[in-house]
KEKE-746294 format. One record per residue (C-alpha): x, y, z; residue in one letter. Coordinates in steps of 0.1 Angstrom, whole numbers, plus 5000, padded with zeros to 4 digits. Layout:
XYZA/...
// end
This chain:
357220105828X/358220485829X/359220485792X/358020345763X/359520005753X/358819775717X/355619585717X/356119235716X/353718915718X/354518655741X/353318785780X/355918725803X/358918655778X/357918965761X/358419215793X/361419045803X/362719135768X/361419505771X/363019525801X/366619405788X/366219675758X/365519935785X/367819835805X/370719835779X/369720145761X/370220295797X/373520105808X/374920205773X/374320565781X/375120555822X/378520415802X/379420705778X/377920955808X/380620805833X/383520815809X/382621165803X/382721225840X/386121055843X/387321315812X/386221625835X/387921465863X/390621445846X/390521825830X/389921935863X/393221755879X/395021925849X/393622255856X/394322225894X/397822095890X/398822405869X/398122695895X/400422815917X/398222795948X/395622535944X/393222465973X/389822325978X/388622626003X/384922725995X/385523066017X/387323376004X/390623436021X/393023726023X/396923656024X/398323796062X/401923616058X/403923426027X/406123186042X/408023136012X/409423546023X/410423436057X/413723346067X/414323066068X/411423036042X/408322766037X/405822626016X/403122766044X/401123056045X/398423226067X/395123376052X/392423536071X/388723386063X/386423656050X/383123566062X/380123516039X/377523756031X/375423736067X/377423606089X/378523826115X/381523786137X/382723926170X/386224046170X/386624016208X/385823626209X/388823406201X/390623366171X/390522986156X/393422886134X/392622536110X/395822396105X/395522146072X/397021816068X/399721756046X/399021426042X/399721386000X/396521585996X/395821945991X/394622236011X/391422356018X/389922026032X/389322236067X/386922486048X/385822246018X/382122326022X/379622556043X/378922346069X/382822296082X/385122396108X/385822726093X/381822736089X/381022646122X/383522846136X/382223136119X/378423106125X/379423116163X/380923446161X/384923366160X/387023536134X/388623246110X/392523216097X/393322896074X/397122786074X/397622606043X/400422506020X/401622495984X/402422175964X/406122205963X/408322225992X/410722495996X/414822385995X/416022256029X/412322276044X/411922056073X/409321956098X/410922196128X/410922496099X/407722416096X/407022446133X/408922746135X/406822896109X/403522826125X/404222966157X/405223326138X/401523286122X/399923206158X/402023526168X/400523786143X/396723606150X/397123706181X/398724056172X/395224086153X/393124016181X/394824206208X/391024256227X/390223886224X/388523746252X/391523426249X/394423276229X/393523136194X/392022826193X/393922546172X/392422286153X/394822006134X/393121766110X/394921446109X/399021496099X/397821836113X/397221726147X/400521566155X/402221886141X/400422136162X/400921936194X/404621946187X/404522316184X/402422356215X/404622176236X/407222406224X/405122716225X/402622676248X/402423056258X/401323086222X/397922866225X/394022876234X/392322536232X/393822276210X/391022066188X/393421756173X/390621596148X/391821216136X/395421316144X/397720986149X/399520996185X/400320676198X/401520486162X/402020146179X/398720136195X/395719886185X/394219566189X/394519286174X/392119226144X/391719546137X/393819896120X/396719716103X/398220016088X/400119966125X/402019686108X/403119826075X/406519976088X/407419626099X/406719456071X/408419696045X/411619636067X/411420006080X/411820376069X/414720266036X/412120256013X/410720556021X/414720726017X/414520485984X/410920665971X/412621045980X/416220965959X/414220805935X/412221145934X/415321385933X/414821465969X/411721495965X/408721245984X/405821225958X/402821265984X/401121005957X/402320725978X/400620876011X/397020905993X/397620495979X/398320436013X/394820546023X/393420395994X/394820076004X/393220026033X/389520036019X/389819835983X/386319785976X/385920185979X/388920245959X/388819975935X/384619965929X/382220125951X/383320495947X/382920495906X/380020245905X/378420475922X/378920735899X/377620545876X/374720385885X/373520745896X/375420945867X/372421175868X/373021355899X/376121235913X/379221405886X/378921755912X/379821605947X/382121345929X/384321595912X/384121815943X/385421545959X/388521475937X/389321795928X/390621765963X/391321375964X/394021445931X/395321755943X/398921575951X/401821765967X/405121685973X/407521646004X/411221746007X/413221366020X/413921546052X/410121596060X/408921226048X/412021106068X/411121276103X/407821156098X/408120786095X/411320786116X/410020976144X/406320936144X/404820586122X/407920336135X/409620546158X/406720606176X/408820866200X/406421146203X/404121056232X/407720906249X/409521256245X/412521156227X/411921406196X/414521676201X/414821996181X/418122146165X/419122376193X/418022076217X/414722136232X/412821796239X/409121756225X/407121706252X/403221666252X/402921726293X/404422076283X/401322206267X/399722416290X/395922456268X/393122216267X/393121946244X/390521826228X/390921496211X/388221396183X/388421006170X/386020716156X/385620386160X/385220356123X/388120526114X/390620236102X/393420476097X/393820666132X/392020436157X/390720606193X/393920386209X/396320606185X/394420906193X/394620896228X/397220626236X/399620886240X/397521006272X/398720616291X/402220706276X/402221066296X/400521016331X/400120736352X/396520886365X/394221156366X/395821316398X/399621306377X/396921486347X/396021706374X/399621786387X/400721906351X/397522166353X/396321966319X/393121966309X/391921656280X/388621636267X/387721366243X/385021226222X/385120926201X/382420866175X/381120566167X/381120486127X/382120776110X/385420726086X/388820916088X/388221146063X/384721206078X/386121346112X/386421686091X/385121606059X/381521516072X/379021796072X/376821606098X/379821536120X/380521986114X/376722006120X/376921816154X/380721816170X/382622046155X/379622296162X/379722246197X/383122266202X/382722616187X/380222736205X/381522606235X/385022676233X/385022896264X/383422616286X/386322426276X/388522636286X/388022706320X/387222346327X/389322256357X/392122026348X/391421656346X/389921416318X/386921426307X/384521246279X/382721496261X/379221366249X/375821496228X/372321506240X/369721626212X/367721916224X/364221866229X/361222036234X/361621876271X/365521976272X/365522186309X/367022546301X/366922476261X/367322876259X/370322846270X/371522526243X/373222656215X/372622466186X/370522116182X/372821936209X/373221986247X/377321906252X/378521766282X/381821696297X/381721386318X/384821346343X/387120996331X/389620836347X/392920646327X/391220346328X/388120456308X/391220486284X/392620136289X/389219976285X/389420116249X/392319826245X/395819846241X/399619706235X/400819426254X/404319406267X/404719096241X/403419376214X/405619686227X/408919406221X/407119356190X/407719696177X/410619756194X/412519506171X/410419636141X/411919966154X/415319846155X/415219676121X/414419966105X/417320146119X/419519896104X/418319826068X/418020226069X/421820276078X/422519996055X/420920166028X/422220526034X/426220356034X/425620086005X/422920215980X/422020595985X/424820735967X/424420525936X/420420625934X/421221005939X/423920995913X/421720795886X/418821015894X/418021365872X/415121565878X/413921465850X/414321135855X/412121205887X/409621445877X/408821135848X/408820875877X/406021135893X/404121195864X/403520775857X/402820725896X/399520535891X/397420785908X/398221055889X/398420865854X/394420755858X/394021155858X/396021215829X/395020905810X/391521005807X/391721365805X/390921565770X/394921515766X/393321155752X/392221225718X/389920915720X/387821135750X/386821425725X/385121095710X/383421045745X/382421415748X/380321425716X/378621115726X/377421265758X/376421615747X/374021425724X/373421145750X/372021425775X/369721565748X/368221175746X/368221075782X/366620705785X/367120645823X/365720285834X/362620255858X/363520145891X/361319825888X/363719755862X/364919315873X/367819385856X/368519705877X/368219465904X/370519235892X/373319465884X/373119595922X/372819265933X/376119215915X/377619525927X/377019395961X/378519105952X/382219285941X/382419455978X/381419145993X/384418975974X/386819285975X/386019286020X/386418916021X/390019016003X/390919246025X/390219056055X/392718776048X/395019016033X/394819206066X/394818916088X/397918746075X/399519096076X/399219056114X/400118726118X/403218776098X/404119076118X/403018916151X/405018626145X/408118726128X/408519016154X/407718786181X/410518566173X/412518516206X/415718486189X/415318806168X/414619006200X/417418896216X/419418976182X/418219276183X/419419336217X/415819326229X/415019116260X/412718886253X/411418836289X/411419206296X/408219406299X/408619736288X/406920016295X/406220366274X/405020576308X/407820826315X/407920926355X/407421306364X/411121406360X/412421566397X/412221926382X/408421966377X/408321746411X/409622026427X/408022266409X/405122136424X/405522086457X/406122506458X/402822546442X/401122326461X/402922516495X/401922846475X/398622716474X/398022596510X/398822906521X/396623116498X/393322876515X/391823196533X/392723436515X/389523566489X/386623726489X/383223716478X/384223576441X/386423346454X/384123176480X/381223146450X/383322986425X/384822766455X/381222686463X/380222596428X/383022346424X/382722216453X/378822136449X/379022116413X/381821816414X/379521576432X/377721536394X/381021436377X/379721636351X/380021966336X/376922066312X/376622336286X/373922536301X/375722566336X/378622676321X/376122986298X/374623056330X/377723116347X/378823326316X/375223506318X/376423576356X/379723676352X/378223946325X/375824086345X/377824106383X/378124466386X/381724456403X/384924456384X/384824236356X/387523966348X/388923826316X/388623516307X/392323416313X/391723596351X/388623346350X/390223026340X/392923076364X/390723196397X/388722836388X/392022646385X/393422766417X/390322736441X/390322386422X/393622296437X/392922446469X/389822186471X/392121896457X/394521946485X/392221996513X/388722036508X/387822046547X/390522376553X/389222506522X/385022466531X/385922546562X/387522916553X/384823036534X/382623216559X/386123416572X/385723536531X/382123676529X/381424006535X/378824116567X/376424196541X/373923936542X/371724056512X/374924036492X/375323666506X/371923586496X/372323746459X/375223516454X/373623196467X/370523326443X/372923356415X/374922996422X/371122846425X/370522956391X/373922846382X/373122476391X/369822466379X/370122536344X/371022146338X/368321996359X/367021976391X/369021986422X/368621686442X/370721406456X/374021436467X/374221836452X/371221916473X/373321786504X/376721986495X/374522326486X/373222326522X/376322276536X/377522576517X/374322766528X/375222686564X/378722816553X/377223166545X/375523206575X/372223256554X/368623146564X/367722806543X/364422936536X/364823296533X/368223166504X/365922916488X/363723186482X/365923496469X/364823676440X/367023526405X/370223746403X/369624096393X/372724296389X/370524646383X/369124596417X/372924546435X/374224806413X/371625046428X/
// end
C-alpha cells in the first residue's frame, strides 16, 4: 500500500478491510474536495456574470471599434490581439479576423488558450483582430445589424493593413460560420479566405441513425416555442436554452462523465475544469428577432444554401456570390454539425465542379475523423495540426485555382522530400474532388426533403397561430421582472447559483477542504475498490448511451413517420409523389456573364509573356497530379521572391493563375500550342525558367509518370535542348539580374 492502513489479523479478510478504510477515508475527502470545486465554480459564474465585458480570451486585446456607438448600434465589438512577449508578427501578411459564436455561450472561445486560432495565427506571422460580443443585446438588434456591423469592422482591418500582401482572412466558429458566409455573399469585395470551423449549412442534411438534433424542429411543432421562450423572456431569448440544447445531445457527459471526472482526479483536475466553465456558464442573451431569424431561416427553414434569405433593402443571400476561398473544417464525431450539414450546402449550389468552376469558386475541405463539436476550435491538438496549417498556408489557398478540393495531413519525417520547405510537423495537401466525393458522404432523399418540407410548413402554421391567438396575452402578462426571475431559475444557471458561496451551507464545505488539503489521504491505485467504483462509473455511461440511443432512435422514427404521412403532405399542400430538389440552376444573368468572359478569355490565349507561359506551364504539368502540395506552392513563393523583374502582389498573382487556368479549361491545345509565340529569343532566359519550374515540381517528389510526359512537352514548347534544360543550374536571380 502507499499509505499506512490499521493492522489487522486475519490475511486476506484483513487487506480487503484495509483497503475499504483507505478507500473511504479517500472517497470521503475526493467528496468535500469536489463540492468545494463546485463552490468555486459557482463564485466564478458569479464573478463573470457581473462584468460588463466578460470573455474567456487568454490574449490581451485593444478596443478598435464599440458597436454599441454605431448607428444603428450592437452588442459587437472589434479588438486588435496584442501579441505575446516573443512572438513577432509581419504587418504586411494578411490580417485574420476570428469571428465567435453566439451560440448561448460567451466570447473568447477563438483565443481560449495558447495553442488556438488566434495562437496559431500569430506564431505564423499574421496580425490578430477578435470580434466578440457582450451578454445583452442592444434594442432592435437583429441578425442583418449584425452583418452590417461586421463588414464596418472588416472595413477598418483592412484600413489597418493598407500594405497587406491580401484581404483579411475570416474564420467563423460554429453560429459564426453561417453568419460570416452571409456577409460574404453580400460583401465579397470585403474578404481574403474564409475558414468556416463546425459552422451548420445545410440544416436538413444527415443520415439516418445518426445527428438527430436535425429532427428537433419537427418534433417541437416548429419555431412557436422558440417566440414562446423570447415573450416569456421580455423579448428577450435566454441563450441557456441553446447550451441545454448541446448538453442534450451527449447525456452521459452532461449528466455523469464530466464531474466524475473531477472527482475521481480532484487533485489535478479543478484548473482545466473551471477553465472550462468559466466559459461553458458564461450565458448571454438574444433579442426575439435574432433567435427568430435563426430558427426560421436557418434550423427549419433551412433557406440559406437555397437563396431565399433576403435582406431589408432586398438583396438575396447567396453563397455562389462569395468571391474568396472557402475552407470548410468538420468531423465525423461532431453529433451537432455533421460533414453533410457542413458541406451539403455545396450539392444545394452547383450541379458539378465545372458549374464550381464557372462561379470562379474555390472550396477546400477537410473532415476529421473523431474529434467533437466543441473540439473543431476548442482542441489544442486539432490548433496544433489544422488550424496551423491553414495559417501558414493561407496564401497557397488562395491562389489555388478554382475547383474543390480535400485538404489532407502528412506528418513530416525525417524522410519527408523538401522538409525545409514544411512548415510546421505536417505536410498539407490539397487533393482535387469532384461533387460526388460529396454525395458519398450521404445525404437527404427526396422522401426526406418532403419530410422537412411538411415539418417546414407546420411550423409556419402553429407559428402564425401562435403570433394571432397567444402572443399578445404572454407579452401583456410578462414584466421584466417576471422574466429576468424566469432567467435567473433556468436550470443551468441555478446549479451555478445554488452551489456558490451565496449557500451559507458551502462556507461549511470550504472549511472542510482547507483542512482536508492539509491531510491529503489519496488511495493507491491498486486500490479493488478503486476498481470497482470505475467499473461502476463505466457502467452509468454505458446505461446513460444505451438511453440515448433509444431516445434518439424513436426521435427519428417519430419524425420519419409522422412527416412521411402521405395524407399530411398532401394537407400540407406538399406532393407526395414529387421529388424535389434544393439545386438552384445558374440564373440567365451570370450565364451571360460568362459567356463574355469566356469570349474575353479566348481571345486573350496568345497574348503573355515570359510569366504567363511559366505559370501556364506549371498548371498545365502540375494538374496531371490532381494534387497541390505545400512545398510546391513555398517554392513557387521562394521563386516569385527572388525573380528579378517586376514583382506582383499577391491579388495580381491569384488572378494571372486564375485566368491562364481558364484559358487551359477552355482549350488547352490553342493554349499549349501559343506558348512558344510568348517566350522571348533569349534562350538562357528560357532555360532559367524551365530551371526554376524544375525546382518548382520537385519540391514534393520526384517527377515521373505522367508529369515527366507533360514537362517534356513543355520543354519542346520552349524550344530548349532536353539535356542542356535538365541540366540548368537551380534558379539564381543574382546571376539574371547581372
Amino acid at each position: 500500500m502507499s499509505m499506512e492502513t490499521p493492522s489487522l489479523p486475519g490475511g486476506p479478510i484483513s487487506g480487503l478491510v484495509a483497503s475499504a478504510v483507505e478507500y473511504m477515508i479517500d472517497a470521503g475527502q475526493r467528496s468535500v474536495l469536489f463540492l468545494d470545486i463546485m463552490r468555486r465554480r459557482g463564485d466564478q459564474y458569479r464573478e463573470h456574470v457581473a462584468q460588463t465585458a466578460p470573455h474567456v480570451l487568454q490574449f490581451a486585446a485593444e478596443l478598435i471599434i464599440d458597436g454599441r456607438r454605431l448607428d444603428p448600434p450592437v452588442n459587437y465589438a472589434l479588438v486588435r490581439i496584442i501579441p505575446p512577449k516573443g512572438v513577432e508578427l509581419d504587418l504586411e501578411r494578411r490580417p485574420f479576423v476570428i469571428v465567435d459564436p453566439r451560440a448561448g455561450h460567451g466570447p473568447g472561445i477563438g483565443g481560449f488558450k495558447a495553442d488556438s486560432e488566434i495562437g496559431v495565427a500569430m506564431k505564423a506571422g499574421h496580425p490578430c483582430y477578435f470580434i466578440g460580443f457582450l451578454p445583452e443585446p442592444m434594442p432592435g438588434q437583429t441578425i442583418e445589424r449584425i452583418a452590417r456591423a461586421e463588414a464596418l469592422f472588416i472595413e477598418k482591418v483592412i484600413s489597418l493593413h493598407p500594405k497587406a500582401d491580401g484581404k483579411p482572412c475570416v474564420i467563423g466558429n460554429c453560429q459564426a460560420g453561417w453568419a460570416v458566409m452571409i456577409l460574404a455573399s453580400l460583401r465579397p469585395e470585403l474578404f481574403g479566405p474564409l475558414i468556416v470551423a463546425g459552422a451548420p449549412l445545410a440544416y436538413w442534411a444527415g443520415v439516418h441513425g445518426k445527428y438527430p438534433m436535425r429532427y428537433s424542429g419537427g418534433l417541437l411543432g416548429g419555431s412557436w416555442l422558440t417566440a414562446l421562450a423570447s415573450d416569456l423572456g421580455g423579448g428577450k431569448f435566454d441563450g441557456a436554452w441553446l447550451v441545454q440544447n448541446f448538453e442534450n445531445q451527449n447525456p452521459s457527459n452532461t449528466l455523469w462523465t464530466k464531474q466524475y471526472n473531477v472527482y475521481s482526479k480532484v487533485d489535478s483536475e479543478a484548473d482545466r475544469y473551471l477553465e472550462f466553465e468559466r466559459w461553458w456558464g458564461g450565458h448571454v442573451n438574444l433579442n426575439a428577432e435574432e433567435i427568430q431569424f435563426i430558427v426560421d431561416e436557418l434550423f427549419v427553414g433551412n433557406n440559406l444554401a437555397a437563396g431565399k434569405i433576403e435582406m431589408s433593402d432586398g438583396q438575396k443571400v447567396d453563397l455562389r456570390n462569395i468571391r474568396s476561398p472557402i475552407v470548410v473544417f468538420c468531423s465525423k464525431g461532431d453529433n451537432i454539425t455533421p460533414p453533410q450539414q457542413a458541406l451539403g450546402w455545396i450539392l444545394d449550389c452547383y450541379a458539378d465542379v465545372d458549374e464550381i468552376r464557372a462561379y470562379g469558386q474555390t472550396i477546400v475541405y477537410t473532415v476529421h475523423e473523431s474529434i467533437g463539436h466543441l473540439g473543431i476550435f476548442v482542441s489544442g491538438g486539432v490548433a496544433k495540426k489544422e488550424h496551423a496549417e491553414f495559417s501558414s498556408n493561407i496564401d497557397l489557398i488562395d491562389v489555388l485555382p478554382p475547383g474543390l478540393y480535400e485538404a489532407t495531413f502528412e506528418a513530416k519525417g525525417e524522410e519527408t522530400a523538401s522538409s525545409d520547405m514544411v512548415v510546421g510537423n505536417w505536410v498539407m495537401r490539397c487533393e482535387a474532388r469532384t461533387i460526388e466525393d460529396i454525395r458519398a458522404m450521404g445525404g437527404n432523399s427526396p422522401e426526406d426533403e418532403r419530410r422537412f418540407a411538411a415539418a417546414k410548413r407546420v411550423s409556419e402554421i402553429n407559428l402564425a397561430a401562435y403570433q394571432r391567438f397567444i402572443q399578445p396575452w404572454i407579452r401583456k402578462m410578462v414584466t421584466p421582472e417576471m422574466a429576468e426571475t424566469m432567467r435567473n431559475l433556468h436550470p443551468l444557471r441555478f446549479q451555478y447559483e445554488a452551489l456558490s458561496s451565496k449557500n451559507p451551507l458551502m462556507n461549511a464545505v470550504k472549511s472542510a477542504a482547507d483542512e482536508i488539503e492539509d491531510d491529503r489521504k489519496p488511495v493507491s491505485k491498486d486500490n479493488p475498490f478503486l476498481a470497482f467504483q470505475e467499473h461502476m462509473s463505466k457502467q452509468i455511461v454505458h446505461a446513460l448511451d444505451s438511453w440515448r440511443d433509444a431516445t434518439e432512435a424513436l426521435s427519428e422514427a417519430v419524425f420519419l413517420n409522422v412527416y412521411g404521412s402521405p395524407a399530411l403532405q398532401a394537407a400540407l399542400g406538399i406532393d407526395p409523389k414529387s421529388e424535389p430538389s434544393r439545386r438552384r440552376e445558374m440564373s440567365a444573368e451570370h450565364r451571360a456573364m460568362l459567356e463574355g468572359k469566356i469570349a474575353e478569355l479566348k481571345s486573350k490565349i496568345g497574348e503573355g509573356g515570359l510569366r504567363e507561359a511559366a505559370i501556364r506551364s506549371l498548371l498545365y504539368i502540375g494538374s496531371a497530379r490532381g494534387m497541390v502540395d505545400e512545398r510546391s506552392i513555398e517554392a513557387l513563393r521562394q521563386v516569385r521572391r527572388d525573380y528579378s523583374g517586376p514583382q506582383l502582389t499577391l491579388t495580381q498573382f491569384k488572378m494571372l493563375v486564375r485566368e491562364q487556368f481558364f484559358l487551359l479549361l477552355l482549350d488547352r491545345e490553342a493554349a499549349l500550342a501559343a506558348i512558344p509565340k510568348m517566350l522571348p529569343e533569349d534562350l538562357n532566359k528560357r532555360r532559367a525558367v524551365l530551371g526554376a519550374m524544375r525546382e518548382v515540381l520537385s519540391a514534393s517528389g520526384e517527377i515521373t509518370g505522367e508529369r515527366a510526359s507533360r514537362l517534356q512537352r513543355i520543354v519542346a514548347l520552349f524550344g530548349v535542348d532536353e539535356e542542356a534544360s535538365s541540366n540548368v543550374a537551380p534558379f539564381d536571380p543574382k546571376a539574371r539580374a547581372s
